[in-house]
N, C-alpha and C positions, 0 to 999 in steps of 0.2 A: 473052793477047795480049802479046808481046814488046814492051816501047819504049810500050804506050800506056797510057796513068794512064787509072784509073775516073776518067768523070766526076763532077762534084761531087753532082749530084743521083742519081747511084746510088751513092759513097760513103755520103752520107747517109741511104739506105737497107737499105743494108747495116750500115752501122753501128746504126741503129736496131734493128732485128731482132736485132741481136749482144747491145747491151745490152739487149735487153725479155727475151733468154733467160737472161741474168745473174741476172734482179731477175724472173723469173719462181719463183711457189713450185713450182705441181706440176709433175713430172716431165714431163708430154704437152702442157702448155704449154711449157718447155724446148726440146722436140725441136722443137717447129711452129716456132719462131722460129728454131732454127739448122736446120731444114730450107728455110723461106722467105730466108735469107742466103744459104743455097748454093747455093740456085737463080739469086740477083742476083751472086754472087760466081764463078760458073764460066766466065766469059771470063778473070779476071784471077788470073796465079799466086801470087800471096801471099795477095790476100783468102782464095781458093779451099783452099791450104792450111790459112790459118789458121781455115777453116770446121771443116773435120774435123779439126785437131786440138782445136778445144772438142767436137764430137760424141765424138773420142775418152774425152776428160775426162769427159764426161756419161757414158758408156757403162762408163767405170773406176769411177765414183763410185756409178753402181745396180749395178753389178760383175754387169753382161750380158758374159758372156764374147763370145759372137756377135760381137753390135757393136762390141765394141773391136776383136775380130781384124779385121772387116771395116772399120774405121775406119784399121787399119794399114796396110789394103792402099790404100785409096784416099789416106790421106797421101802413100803414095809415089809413086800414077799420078797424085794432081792439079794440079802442076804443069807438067812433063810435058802432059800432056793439053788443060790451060787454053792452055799457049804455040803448040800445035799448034792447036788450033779443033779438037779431035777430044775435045767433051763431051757426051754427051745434053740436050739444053735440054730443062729441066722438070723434071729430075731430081733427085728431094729427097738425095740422098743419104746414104740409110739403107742400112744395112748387107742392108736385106730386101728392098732392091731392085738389081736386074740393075746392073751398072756401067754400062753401055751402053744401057739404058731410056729412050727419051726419053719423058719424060710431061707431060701436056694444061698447059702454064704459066698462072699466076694470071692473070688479066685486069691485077691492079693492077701486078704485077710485071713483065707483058710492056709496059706502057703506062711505066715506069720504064728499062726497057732498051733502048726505040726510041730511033732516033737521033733526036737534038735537028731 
């Protein structure tokens, strides 16, 4: 969305899930938390980029060829994408799922992105 700053209370959700994937050890713990960011971050074009370029990074570092290509492609369309309103809500954004998938959003996360 052009012109409009996350609010604070999805900032701070997004950024929690950013750091809990930082300071998470295992791998699939990793992915859940920067798949739950992407999901809070796909209205806005920077969080939203900067989602998949840490999935990138994850996906370089277990050196999944798959996901990083497919982490390349969606760095390029998710800004793009977020400033248009043209992103699948629910959409974990993993490289194994359709770009254009919307799927069933978290209870906690849909309750974090209604409007105030």
């Amino acid at each position: 969305m052009i012109g409009r700053r996350m609010p604070a209370r999805v900032r701070a959700a997004y950024t929690n899930e950013m750091n809990a994937a930082r300071a998470a050890i295992e791998p699939e713990a990793r992915w859940r938390h920067l798949e739950r960011a992407h999901i809070i971050s796909q209205p806005w074009p920077w969080p939203h980029t900067c989602n998949h370029i840490a999935m990138f990074a994850l996906a370089i570092a277990q050196r999944d060829r798959r996901e990083a290509v497919g982490q390349v492609i969606r760095i390029i369309v998710a800004a793009p994408g977020s400033a248009l309103g043209r992103y699948p809500e629910g959409n974990t954004g993993r490289a194994r799922v359709s770009l254009t998938q919307p799927m069933p959003m978290p209870a906690d996360l849909a309750a974090v992105l209604q409007s105030p």
